[in-house]
mmCIF file as gemmi writes it, N, C-alpha and C atoms, coordinates in Angstrom:
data_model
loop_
_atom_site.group_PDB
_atom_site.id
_atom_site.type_symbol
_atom_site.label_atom_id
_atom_site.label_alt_id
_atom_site.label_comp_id
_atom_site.label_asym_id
_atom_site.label_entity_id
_atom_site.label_seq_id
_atom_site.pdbx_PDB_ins_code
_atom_site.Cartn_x
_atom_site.Cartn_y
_atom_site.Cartn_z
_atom_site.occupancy
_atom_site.B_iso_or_equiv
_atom_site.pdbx_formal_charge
_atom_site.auth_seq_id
_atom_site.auth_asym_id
_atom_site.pdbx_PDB_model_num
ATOM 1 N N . UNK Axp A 1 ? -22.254 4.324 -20.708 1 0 ? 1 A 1
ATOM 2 C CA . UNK Axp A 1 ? -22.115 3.964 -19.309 1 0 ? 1 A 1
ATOM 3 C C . UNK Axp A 1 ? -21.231 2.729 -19.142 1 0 ? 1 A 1
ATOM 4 N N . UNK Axp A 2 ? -21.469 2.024 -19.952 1 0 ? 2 A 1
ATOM 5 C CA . UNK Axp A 2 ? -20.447 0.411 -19.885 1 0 ? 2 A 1
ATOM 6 C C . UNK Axp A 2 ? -19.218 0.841 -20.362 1 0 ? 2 A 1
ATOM 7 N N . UNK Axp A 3 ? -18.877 1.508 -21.526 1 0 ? 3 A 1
ATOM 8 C CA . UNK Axp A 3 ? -17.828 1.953 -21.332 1 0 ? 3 A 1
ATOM 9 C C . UNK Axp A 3 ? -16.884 2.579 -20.491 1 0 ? 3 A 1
ATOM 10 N N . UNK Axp A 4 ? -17.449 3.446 -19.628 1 0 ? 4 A 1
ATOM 11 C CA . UNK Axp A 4 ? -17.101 4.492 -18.185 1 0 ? 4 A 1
ATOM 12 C C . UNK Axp A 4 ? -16.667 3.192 -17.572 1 0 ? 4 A 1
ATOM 13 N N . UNK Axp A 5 ? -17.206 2.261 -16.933 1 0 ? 5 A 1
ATOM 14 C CA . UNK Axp A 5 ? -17.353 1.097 -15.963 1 0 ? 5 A 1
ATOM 15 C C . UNK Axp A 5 ? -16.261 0.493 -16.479 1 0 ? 5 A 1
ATOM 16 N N . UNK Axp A 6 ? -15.827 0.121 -18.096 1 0 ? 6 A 1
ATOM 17 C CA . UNK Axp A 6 ? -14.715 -0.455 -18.257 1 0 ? 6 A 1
ATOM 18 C C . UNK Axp A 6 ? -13.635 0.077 -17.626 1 0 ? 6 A 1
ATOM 19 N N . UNK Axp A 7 ? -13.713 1.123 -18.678 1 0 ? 7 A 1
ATOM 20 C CA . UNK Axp A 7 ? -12.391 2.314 -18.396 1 0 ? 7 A 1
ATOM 21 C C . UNK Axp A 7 ? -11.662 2.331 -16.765 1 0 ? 7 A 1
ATOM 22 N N . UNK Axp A 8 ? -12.593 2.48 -15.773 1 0 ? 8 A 1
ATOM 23 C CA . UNK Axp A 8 ? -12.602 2.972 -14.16 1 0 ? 8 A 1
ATOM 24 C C . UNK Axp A 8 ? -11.938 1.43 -14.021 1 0 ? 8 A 1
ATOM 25 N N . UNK Axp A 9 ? -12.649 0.383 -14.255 1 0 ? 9 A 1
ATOM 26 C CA . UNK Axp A 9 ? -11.841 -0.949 -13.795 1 0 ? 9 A 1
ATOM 27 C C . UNK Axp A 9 ? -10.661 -1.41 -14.614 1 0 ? 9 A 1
ATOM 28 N N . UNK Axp A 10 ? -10.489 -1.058 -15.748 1 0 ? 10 A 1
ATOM 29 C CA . UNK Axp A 10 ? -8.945 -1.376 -16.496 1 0 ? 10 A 1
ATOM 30 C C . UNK Axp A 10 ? -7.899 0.043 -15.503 1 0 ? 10 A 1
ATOM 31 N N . UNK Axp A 11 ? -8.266 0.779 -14.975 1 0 ? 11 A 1
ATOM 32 C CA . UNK Axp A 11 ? -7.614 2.209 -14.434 1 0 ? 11 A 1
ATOM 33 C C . UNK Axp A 11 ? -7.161 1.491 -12.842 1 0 ? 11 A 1
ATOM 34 N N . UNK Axp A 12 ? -8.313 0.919 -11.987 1 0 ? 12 A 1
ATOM 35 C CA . UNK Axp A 12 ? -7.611 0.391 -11.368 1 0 ? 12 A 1
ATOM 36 C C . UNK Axp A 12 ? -7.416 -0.88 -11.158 1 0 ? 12 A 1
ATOM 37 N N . UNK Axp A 13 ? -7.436 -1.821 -12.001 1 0 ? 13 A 1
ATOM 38 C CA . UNK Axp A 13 ? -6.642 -3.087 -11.978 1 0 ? 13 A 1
ATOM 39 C C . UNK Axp A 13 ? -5.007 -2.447 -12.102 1 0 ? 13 A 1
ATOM 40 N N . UNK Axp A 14 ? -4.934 -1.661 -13.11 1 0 ? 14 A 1
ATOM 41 C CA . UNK Axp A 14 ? -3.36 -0.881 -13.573 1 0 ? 14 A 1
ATOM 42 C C . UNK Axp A 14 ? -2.459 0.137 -12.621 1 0 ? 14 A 1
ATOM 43 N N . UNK Axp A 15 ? -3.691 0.175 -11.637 1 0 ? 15 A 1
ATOM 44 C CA . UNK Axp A 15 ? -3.314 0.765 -10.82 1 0 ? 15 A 1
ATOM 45 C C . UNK Axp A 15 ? -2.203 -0.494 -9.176 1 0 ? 15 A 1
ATOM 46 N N . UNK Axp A 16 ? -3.123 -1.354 -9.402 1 0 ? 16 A 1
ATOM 47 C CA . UNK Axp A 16 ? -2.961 -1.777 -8.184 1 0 ? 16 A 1
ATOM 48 C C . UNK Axp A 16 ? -1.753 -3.001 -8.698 1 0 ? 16 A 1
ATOM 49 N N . UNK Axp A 17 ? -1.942 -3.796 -10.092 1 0 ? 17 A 1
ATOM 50 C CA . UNK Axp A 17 ? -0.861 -3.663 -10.616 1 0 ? 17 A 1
ATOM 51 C C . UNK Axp A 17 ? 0.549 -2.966 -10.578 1 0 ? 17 A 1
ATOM 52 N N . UNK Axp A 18 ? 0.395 -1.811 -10.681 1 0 ? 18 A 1
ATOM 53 C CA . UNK Axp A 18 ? 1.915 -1.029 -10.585 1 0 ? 18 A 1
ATOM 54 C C . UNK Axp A 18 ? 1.92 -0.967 -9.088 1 0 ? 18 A 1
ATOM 55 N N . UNK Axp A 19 ? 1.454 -0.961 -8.009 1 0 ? 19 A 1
ATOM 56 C CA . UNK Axp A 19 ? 1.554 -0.977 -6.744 1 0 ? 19 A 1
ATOM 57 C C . UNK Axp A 19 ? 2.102 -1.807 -5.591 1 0 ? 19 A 1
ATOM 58 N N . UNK Axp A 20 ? 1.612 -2.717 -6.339 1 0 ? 20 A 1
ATOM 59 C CA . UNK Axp A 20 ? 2.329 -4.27 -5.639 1 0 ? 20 A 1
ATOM 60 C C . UNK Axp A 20 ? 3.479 -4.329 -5.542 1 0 ? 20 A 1
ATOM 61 N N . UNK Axp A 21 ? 4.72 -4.172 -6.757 1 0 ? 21 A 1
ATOM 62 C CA . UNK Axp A 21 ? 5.655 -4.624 -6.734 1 0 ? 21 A 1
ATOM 63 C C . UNK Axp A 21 ? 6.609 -3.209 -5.697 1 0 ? 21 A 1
ATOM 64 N N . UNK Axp A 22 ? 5.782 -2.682 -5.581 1 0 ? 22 A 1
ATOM 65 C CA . UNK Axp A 22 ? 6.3 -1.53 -4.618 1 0 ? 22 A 1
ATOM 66 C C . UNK Axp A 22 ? 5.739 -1.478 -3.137 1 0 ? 22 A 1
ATOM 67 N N . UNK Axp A 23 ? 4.464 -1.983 -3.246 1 0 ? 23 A 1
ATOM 68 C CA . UNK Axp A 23 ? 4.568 -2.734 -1.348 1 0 ? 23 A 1
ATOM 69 C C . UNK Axp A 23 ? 4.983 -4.072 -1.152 1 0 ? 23 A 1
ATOM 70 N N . UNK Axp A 24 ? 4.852 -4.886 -2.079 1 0 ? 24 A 1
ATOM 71 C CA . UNK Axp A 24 ? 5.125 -6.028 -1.553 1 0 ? 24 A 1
ATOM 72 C C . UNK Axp A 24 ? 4.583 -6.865 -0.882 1 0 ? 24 A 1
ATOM 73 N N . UNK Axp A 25 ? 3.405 -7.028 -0.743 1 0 ? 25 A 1
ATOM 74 C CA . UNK Axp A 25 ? 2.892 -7.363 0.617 1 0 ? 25 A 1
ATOM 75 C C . UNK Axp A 25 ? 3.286 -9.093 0.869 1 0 ? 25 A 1
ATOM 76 N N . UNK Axp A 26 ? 3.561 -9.878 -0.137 1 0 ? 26 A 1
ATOM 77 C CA . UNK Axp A 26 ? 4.299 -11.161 0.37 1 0 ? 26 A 1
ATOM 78 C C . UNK Axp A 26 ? 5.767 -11.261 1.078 1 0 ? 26 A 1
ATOM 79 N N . UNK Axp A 27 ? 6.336 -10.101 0.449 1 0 ? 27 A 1
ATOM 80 C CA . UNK Axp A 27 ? 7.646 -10.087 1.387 1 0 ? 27 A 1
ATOM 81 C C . UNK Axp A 27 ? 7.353 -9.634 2.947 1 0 ? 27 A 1
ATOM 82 N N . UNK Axp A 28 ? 6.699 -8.777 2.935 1 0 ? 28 A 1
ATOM 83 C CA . UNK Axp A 28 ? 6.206 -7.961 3.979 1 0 ? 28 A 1
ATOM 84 C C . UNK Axp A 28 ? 5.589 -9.165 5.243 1 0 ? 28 A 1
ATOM 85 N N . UNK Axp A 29 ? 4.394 -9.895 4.595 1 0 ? 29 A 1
ATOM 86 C CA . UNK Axp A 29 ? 4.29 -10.613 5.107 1 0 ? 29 A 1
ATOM 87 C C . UNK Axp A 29 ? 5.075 -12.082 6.039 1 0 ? 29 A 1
ATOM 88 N N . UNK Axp A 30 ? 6.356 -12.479 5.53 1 0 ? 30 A 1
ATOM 89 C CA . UNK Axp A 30 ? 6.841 -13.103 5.264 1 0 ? 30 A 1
ATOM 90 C C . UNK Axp A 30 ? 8.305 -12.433 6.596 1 0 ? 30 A 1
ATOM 91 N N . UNK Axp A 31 ? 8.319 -11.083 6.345 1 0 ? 31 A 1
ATOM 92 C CA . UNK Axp A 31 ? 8.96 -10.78 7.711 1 0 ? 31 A 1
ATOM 93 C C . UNK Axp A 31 ? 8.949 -9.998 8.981 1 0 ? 31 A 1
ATOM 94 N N . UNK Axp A 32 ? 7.329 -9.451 8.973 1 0 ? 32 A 1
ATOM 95 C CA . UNK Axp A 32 ? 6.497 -8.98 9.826 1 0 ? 32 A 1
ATOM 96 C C . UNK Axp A 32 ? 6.831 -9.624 11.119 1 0 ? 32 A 1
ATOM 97 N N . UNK Axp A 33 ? 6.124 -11.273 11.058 1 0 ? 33 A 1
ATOM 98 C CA . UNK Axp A 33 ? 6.676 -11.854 12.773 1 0 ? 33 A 1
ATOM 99 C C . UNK Axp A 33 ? 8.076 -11.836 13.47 1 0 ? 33 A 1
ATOM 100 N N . UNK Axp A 34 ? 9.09 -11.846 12.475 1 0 ? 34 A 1
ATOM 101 C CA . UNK Axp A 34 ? 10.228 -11.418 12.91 1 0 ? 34 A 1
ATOM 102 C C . UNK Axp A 34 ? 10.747 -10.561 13.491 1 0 ? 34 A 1
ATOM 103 N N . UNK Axp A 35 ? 9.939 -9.37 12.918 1 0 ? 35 A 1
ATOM 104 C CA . UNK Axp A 35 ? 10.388 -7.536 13.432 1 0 ? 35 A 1
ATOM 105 C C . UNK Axp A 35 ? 9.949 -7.33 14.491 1 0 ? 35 A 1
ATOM 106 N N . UNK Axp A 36 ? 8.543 -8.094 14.464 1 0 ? 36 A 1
ATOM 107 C CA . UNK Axp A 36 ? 7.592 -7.526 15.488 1 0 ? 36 A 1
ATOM 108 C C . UNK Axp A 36 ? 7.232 -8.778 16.807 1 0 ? 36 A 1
ATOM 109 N N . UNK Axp A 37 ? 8.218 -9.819 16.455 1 0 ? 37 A 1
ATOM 110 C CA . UNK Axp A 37 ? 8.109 -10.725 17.54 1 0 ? 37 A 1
ATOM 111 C C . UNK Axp A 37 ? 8.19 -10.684 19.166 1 0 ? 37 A 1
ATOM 112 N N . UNK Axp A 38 ? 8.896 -9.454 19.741 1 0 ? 38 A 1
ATOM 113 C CA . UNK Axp A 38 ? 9.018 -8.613 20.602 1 0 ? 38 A 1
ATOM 114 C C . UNK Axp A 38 ? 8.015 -7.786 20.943 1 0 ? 38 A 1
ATOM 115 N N . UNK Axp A 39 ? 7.161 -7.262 20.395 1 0 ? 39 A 1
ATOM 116 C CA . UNK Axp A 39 ? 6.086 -6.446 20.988 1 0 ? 39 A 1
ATOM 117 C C . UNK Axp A 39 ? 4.834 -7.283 21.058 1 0 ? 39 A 1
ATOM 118 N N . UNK Axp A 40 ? 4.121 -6.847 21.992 1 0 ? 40 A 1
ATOM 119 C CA . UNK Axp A 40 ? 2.679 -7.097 22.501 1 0 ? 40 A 1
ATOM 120 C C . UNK Axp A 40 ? 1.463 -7.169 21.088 1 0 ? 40 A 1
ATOM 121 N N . UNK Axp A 41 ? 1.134 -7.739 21.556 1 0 ? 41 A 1
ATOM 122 C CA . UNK Axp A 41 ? -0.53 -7.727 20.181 1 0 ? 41 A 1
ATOM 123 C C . UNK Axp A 41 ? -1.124 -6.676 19.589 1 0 ? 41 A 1
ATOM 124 N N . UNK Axp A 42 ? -0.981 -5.491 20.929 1 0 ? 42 A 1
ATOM 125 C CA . UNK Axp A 42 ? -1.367 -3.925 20.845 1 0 ? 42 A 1
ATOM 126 C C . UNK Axp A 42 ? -0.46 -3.438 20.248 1 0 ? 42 A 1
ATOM 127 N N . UNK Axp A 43 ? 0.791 -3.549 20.636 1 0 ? 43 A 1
ATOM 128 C CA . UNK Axp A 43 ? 1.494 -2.953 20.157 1 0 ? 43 A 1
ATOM 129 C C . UNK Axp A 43 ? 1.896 -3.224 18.491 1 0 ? 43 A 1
ATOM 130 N N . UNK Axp A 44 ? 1.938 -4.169 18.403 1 0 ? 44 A 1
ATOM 131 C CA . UNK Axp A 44 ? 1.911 -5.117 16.948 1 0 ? 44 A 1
ATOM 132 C C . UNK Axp A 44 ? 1.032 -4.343 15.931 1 0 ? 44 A 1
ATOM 133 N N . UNK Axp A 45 ? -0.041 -4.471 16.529 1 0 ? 45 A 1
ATOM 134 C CA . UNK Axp A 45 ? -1.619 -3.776 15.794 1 0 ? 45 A 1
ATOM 135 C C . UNK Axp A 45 ? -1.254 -2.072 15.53 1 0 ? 45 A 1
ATOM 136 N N . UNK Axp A 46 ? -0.871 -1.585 16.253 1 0 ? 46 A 1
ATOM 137 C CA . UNK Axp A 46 ? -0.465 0.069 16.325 1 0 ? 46 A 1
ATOM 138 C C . UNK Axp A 46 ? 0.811 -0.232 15.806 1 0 ? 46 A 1
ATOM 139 N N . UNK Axp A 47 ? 1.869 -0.495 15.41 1 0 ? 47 A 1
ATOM 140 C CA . UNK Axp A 47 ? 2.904 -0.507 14.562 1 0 ? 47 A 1
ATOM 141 C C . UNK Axp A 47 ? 2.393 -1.37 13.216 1 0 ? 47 A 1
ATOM 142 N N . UNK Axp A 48 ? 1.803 -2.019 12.816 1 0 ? 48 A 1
ATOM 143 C CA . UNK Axp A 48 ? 0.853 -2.256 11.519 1 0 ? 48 A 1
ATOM 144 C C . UNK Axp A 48 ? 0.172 -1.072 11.06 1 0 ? 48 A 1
ATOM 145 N N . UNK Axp A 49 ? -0.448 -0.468 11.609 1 0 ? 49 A 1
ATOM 146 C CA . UNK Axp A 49 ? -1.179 0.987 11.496 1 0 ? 49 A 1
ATOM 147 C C . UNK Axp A 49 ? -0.894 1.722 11.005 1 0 ? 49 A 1
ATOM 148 N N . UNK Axp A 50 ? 0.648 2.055 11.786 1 0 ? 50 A 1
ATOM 149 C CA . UNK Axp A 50 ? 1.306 3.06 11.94 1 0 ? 50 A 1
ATOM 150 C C . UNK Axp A 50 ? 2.084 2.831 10.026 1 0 ? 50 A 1
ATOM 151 N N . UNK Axp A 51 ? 2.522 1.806 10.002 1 0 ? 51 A 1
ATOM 152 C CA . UNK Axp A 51 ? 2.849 1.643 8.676 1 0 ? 51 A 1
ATOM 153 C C . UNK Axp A 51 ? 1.986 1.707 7.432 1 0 ? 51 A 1
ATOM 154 N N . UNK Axp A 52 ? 1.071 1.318 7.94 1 0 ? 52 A 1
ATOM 155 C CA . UNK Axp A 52 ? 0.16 1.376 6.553 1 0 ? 52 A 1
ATOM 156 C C . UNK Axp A 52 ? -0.166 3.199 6.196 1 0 ? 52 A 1
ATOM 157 N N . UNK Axp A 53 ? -0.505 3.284 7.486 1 0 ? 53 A 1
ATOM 158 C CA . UNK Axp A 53 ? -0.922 5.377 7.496 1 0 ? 53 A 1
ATOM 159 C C . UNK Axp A 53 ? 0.534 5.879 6.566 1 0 ? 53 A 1
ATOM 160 N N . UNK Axp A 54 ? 1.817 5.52 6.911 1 0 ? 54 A 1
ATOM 161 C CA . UNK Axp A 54 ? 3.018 5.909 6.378 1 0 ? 54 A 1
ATOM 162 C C . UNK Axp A 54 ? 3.046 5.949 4.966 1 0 ? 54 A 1
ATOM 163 N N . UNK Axp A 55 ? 2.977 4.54 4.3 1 0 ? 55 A 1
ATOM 164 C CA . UNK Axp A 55 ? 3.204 3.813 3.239 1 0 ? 55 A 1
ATOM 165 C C . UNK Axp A 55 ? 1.771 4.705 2.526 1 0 ? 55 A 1
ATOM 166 N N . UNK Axp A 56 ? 0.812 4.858 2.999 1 0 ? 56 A 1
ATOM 167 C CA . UNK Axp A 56 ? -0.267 5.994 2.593 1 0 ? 56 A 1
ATOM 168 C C . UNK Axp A 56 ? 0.378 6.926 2.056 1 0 ? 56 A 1
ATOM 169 N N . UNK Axp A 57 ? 0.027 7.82 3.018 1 0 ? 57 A 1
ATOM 170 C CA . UNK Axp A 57 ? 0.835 9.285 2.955 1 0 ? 57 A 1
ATOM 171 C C . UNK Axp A 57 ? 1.917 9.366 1.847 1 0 ? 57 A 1
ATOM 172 N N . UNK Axp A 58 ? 3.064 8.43 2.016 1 0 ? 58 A 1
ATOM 173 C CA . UNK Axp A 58 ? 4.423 8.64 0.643 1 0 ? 58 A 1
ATOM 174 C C . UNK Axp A 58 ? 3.925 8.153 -0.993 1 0 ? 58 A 1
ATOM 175 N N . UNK Axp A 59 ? 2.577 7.158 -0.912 1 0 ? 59 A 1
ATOM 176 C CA . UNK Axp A 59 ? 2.409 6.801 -2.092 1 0 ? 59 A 1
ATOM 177 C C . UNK Axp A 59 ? 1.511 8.291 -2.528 1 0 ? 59 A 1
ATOM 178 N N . UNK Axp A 60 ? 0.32 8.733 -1.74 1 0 ? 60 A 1
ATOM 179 C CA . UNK Axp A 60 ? -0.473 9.844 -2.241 1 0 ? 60 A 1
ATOM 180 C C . UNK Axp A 60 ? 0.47 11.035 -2.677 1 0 ? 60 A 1
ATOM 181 N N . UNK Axp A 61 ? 1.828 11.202 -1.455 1 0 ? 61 A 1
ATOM 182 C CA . UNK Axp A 61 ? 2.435 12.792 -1.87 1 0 ? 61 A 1
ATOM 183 C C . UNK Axp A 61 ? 3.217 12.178 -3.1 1 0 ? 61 A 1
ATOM 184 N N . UNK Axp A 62 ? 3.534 11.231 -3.912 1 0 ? 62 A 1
ATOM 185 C CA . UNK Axp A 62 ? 4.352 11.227 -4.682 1 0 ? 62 A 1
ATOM 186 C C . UNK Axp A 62 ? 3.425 11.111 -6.307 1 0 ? 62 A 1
ATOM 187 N N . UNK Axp A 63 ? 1.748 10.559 -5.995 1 0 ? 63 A 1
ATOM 188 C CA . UNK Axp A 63 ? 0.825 10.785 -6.416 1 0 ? 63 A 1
ATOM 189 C C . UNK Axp A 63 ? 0.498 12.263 -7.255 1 0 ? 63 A 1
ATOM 190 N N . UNK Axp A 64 ? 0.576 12.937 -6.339 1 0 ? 64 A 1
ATOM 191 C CA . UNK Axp A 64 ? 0.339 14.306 -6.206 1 0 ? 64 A 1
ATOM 192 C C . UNK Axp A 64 ? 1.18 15.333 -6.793 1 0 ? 64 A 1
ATOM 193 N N . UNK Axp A 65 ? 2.198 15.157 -6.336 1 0 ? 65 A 1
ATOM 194 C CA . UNK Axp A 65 ? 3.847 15.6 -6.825 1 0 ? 65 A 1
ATOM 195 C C . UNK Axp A 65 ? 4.049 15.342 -8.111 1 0 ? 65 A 1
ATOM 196 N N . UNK Axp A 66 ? 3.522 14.308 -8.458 1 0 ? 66 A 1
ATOM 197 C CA . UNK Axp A 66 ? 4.146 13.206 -9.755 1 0 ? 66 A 1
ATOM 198 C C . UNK Axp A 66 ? 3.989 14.357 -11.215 1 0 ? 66 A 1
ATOM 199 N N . UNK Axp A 67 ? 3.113 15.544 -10.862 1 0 ? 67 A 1
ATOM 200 C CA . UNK Axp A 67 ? 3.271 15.836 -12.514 1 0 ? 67 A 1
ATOM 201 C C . UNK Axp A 67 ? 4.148 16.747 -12.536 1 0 ? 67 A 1
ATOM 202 N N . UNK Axp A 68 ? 4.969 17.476 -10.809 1 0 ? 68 A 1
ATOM 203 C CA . UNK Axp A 68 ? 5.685 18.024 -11.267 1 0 ? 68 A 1
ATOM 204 C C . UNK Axp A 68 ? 7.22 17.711 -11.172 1 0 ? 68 A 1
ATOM 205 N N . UNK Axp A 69 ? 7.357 16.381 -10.704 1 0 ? 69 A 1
ATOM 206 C CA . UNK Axp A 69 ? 8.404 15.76 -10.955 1 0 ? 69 A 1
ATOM 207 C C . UNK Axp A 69 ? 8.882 15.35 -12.126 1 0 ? 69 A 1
């Protein structure tokens, strides 16, 4: 059982590892108020959303895809 528990947390530390340097989230952060300095709070919040649902979706289908690419 401690072994399983390792395994699952070395799987996704390695996971989220390889992930980062592909969202970025300090750059991201860093030019978010800029893009979005023009829209409303709502609107801000629903275009945050809207990206994350995106950035979802392309990491899972390429996830998915990946063994027969």
């Amino acid at each position: 059982m401690e072994k399983i528990i390792f395994e699952m947390f070395a799987t996704v530390l390695a996971t989220i590892t390889a992930l980062l340097p592909i969202a970025n989230p300090l750059m991201t952060v860093a030019i978010l108020p800029g893009m979005a300095a023009h829209l409303s709070a709502s609107e801000r919040e629903a275009q945050v959303k809207r990206a994350c649902v995106y950035m979802a979706a392309i990491l899972v289908t390429f996830l998915l895809a990946g063994a027969l690419i």
